[in-house]
C-alpha positions, 0 to 999 in steps of 0.5 A: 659724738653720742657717749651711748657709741662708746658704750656700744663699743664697751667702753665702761666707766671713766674710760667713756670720757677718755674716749669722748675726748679723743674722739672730739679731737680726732672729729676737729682734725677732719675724720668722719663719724665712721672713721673715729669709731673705727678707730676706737674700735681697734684701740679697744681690741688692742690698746698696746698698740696704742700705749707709745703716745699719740692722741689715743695713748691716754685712753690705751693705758686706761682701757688696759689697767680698767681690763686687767683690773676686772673682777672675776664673775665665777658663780658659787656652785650652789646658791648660800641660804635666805629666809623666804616669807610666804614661800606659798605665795611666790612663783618658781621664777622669783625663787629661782632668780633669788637662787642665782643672786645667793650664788654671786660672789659678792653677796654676803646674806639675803632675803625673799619678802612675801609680795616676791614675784618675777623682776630684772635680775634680782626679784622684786621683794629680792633683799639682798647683802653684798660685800662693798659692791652695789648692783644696779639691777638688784636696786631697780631701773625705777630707783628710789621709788617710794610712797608717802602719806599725808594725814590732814586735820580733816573728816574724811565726809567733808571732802566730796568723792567729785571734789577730790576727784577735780583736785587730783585731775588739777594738781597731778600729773602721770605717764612717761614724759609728762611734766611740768610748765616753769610758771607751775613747779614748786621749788625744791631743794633736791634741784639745788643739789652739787651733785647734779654738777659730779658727771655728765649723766646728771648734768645732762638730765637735770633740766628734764628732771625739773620738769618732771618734779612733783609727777608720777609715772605709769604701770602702779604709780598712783596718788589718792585720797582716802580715810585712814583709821586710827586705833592707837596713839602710835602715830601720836594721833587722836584714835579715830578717821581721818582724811589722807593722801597716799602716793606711789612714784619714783625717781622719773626718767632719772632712774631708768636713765641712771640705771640703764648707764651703770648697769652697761658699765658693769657689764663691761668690767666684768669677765665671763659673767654667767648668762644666768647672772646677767642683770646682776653685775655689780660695781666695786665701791672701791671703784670709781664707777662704783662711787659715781653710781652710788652718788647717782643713786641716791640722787635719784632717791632724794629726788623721788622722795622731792616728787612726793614732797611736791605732790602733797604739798599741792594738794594738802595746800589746795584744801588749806590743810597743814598735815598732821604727820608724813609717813615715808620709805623708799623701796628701790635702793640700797643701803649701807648697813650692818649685818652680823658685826659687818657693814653690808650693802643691803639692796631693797629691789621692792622691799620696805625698809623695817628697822626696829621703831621705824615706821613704813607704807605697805600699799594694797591695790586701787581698791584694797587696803593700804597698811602703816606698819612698824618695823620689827627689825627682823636680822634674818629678813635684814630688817625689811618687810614687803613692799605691797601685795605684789602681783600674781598675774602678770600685766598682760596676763590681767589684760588678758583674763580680766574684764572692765565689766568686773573691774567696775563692779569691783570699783562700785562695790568698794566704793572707789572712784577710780581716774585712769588705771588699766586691767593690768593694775585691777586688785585680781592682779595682786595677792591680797594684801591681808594674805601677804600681811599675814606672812610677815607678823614677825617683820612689821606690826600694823599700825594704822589702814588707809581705806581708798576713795579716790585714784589716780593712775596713769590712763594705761592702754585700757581706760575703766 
C-alpha cells in the first residue's frame, strides 16, 4: 500500500510506518485495498477501540498518545515586531504573510528583506526565529537552494561568447526531471551519505537524486559565464577582470518531495490551526518527526550545494582551469543560531545568510548585475540580507505584459547572449538589483560584481 493513503488518512509522523505495516499484514491475510483502508480509516476515528490487542493495537496506542500530545496552534492577537528593509519596495501580500508568521506561537523575532514578495506561507525574503520548532514552508519546497561562484585565472576576452555558449549547452542540464546518464555523473560524497539510509522518504529518492546530481532545475535557475570586477583585495584577488561561473539551483525533486511530506505531517500534529496559518505548521524538535525533517533537510542542503560543486567542476575542467576562489550560501534553510543569548531557529525562505565577515552571493536578473557581498552581522535582520532583486511582476503577469521583441533588445543592448529563459524570468520582472542594494547598506557591504555574458536557463514556455 502507497504511504501517500495513509497520509490522506492523517496518519503523521512515525504513525505512518505503524500503519504501513499493519496494513501489510492485513493485505497478506486476504483483504482488498478498499477493505484495509476502511479499516484504518475507522482505527483513525477511534483508536480506544482498538487498544485491547490485535494487529492494529500498536498503532491504536500510537494514533491516541501522537492526538493528545498535539500542540496547541491558537495564534497571538496581533503579530510581534520585525524590521522590514525597503518596505517601499515590498508588496501588501508579502507583508501581510510576514504578519501572520509574527503571530505563530512559536516564533521568537524576525525580519523582512528588501527583494520580499509573495511565497508559500512564509514570504519569500521572510527571516524568521522560532523557538526549538522548525517549519517546513517557512524553509522552502526548494530546500537548499543556493548559488556559488568560480573565479578562474582567465581573461574574460579569452573566452568566446559561442565557446562558452557550446560549453554550458555540453556540461548542463535544466528542468524537471532531467538528469544524468551513469557513465556521465561525477562522483560525490554528498551520495555516500548514512542518512540516505535514516527513513524510507530518502531511501526511496536517493537513486533519482543521483541522476540528477550536477543539474538545475526551472523557473530562475540559471548557470553562466561572465566577468567579475574586482577592486580590492577582500577576495585575496589581484584588483582587476576576471572570467566566473555563477549558478543558481537547488536540492531537485528531493526538496519538493521532503517538503511536501513533512509539511502534511505537520499539519496533521496540530489542532485547529488558523486557516491564515496554514502553510506554516511547525514541527517540535523535541519530536521525532521534527528530528527526522531537520535530518532530511539538511541532507537536501548538502545536496544542492553537491549540485553546484558538480556543475563548476565540469566546466571550469572543460577550460583546464582550477578556480581561484569559490564563494557559496544556501538561501532556503534554517539554521540553528543565537538570538538575544537564546539558541533560535533561524528560518531563511529566500534570505542570504550575513553573519559579520562571511561572504555571500546576491544574483540581479539574466542581464543585471550579480553582487559578492560581506555580511555585516545585522541583530535586528538576524544576520541576514537579500537573496537577489526579487520580483515585482509576477510569472504570469510578465508573460502577460512583456514582449520577446523587448526582451531581446534588452539582451542585445547589454551584450547577454541568453540560452532558454522565458518572459516570466525578463529583468522587467524583478526590482533592480542597485534598488534593493541600496536598502540594505547596513546588512552587506559589496565587494565585488559579476557582469554576465552568457545564460543558461530552463526553456520556460517561451523561448527568446
Amino acid at each position: 500500500m502507497n504511504k501517500k493513503h495513509l497520509l490522506k488518512l492523517g496518519f503523521g509522523g512515525e504513525v505512518v510506518e505503524l500503519a504501513h505495516q499493519a496494513a501489510r499484514i492485513r493485505a497478506q491475510s486476504g483483504l482488498d485495498h478498499t477493505e484495509v483502508l476502511d479499516e484504518l480509516q475507522k482505527v483513525q476515528a477511534a483508536p480506544q477501540n482498538y487498544l485491547g490487542g490485535g494487529v492494529y493495537a500498536e498503532l491504536a496506542a500510537a494514533v491516541q498518545a501522537q492526538r493528545q500530545g498535539r500542540a496547541s496552534a491558537e495564534l497571538r492577537p496581533s503579530p510581534l515586531p520585525y524590521g522590514i528593509w525597503g518596505a517601499e519596495l515590498i508588496e501588501a501580500g508579502a507583508l501581510g504573510q510576514m504578519d501572520v508568521a509574527m503571530r505563530l506561537p512559536i516564533t521568537r523575532a524576525g525580519a523582512l528583506m528588501p527583494d520580499a514578495h509573495i511565497g508559500y506561507g512564509l514570504p519569500i525574503g521572510g527571516v524568521l526565529a522560532t523557538e526549538n520548532a522548525v517549519i517546513p514552508y517557512g524553509v522552502g519546497v526548494d530546500i537548499g537552494c543556493s548559488m556559488m561562484l568560480s573565479v578562474l585565472p582567465v581573461d574574460p576576452q579569452q573566452l568566446s561568447s559561442d565557446e562558452a555558449r557550446k560549453l554550458l549547452l555540453r556540461h548542463t542540464r535544466f528542468g524537471a526531471g532531467v538528469g544524468f546518464q551513469k557513465n556521465q555523473r561525477l562522483d560525490h560524497p554528498v551520495m555516500d551519505e548514512r542518512t540516505w539510509q535514516d527513513q524510507g522518504l530518502l531511501r526511496s529518492l536517493q537513486g533519482k537524486a543521483a541522476e540528477q546530481l550536477g543539474t538545475s532545475g526551472s523557473g530562475n535557475h540559471f548557470v553562466e559565464f561572465g566577468t567579475l570586477k574586482v577592486d580590492s583585495a577582500d577576495l585575496g584577488l589581484e584588483p582587476g577582470e576576471y572570467l566566473a561561473i555563477l549558478s543558481h539551483s537547488g536540492s531537485r525533486g528531493l526538496g519538493a518531495q521532503v517538503a511536501g511530506h513533512f509539511t502534511k505531517v505537520a499539519e496533521s500534529q496540530l489542532s485547529e490551526l488558523d486557516p491564515a496559518a496554514r502553510r506554516l505548521a511547525w514541527l517540535g524538535l523535541d519530536t521525532d518527526a521534527g528530528q527526522a525533517y531537520w535530518r532530511a533537510m539538511n541532507l537536501a542542503g548538502r545536496y544542492a550545494l553537491a549540485n553546484h560543486d558538480q556543475i563548476h567542476a565540469r566546466l571550469s575542467g572543460a577550460l583546464n582551469a582550477e578556480p581561484l576562489v569559490q564563494v557559496s550560501n544556501s538561501h532556503n534553510l534554517a539554521w540553528k543560531q543565537d538570538v538575544g543569548g537564546q539558541e533560535r531557529i533561524v528560518h531563511r525562505k529566500g534570505a542570504t545568510p550575513a553573519e559579520a565577515g562571511r561572504l555571500g552571493l546576491i544574483p540581479g536578473s539574466m542581464a543585471d548585475p550579480s553582487f559578492v557581498v560581506r555580511g555585516l552581522g545585522n541583530p535586528d535582520a538576524l544576520s541576514s540580507s537579500s537573496h537577489g532583486a526579487g520580483r515585482q511582476l509576477g510569472r504570469k503577469a510578465a508573460e502577460r505584459s512583456l514582449s520577446r521583441d523587448d526582451l531581446r533588445r534588452t539582451l542585445h543592448e547589454r551584450g547577454v547572449t541568453l540560452i532558454g529563459g522565458g518572459l516570466d524570468e525578463a529583468p522587467q520582472a524583478y526590482k533592480r538589483i542597485e534598488d534593493v542594494l541600496a536598502r540594505q547598506r547596513d546588512l552587506v557591504d559589496v565587494v565585488a560584481e559579476f557582469t554576465p555574458r552568457v545564460v543558461r536557463m530552463d526553456t520556460g514556455k517561451q523561448d527568446i
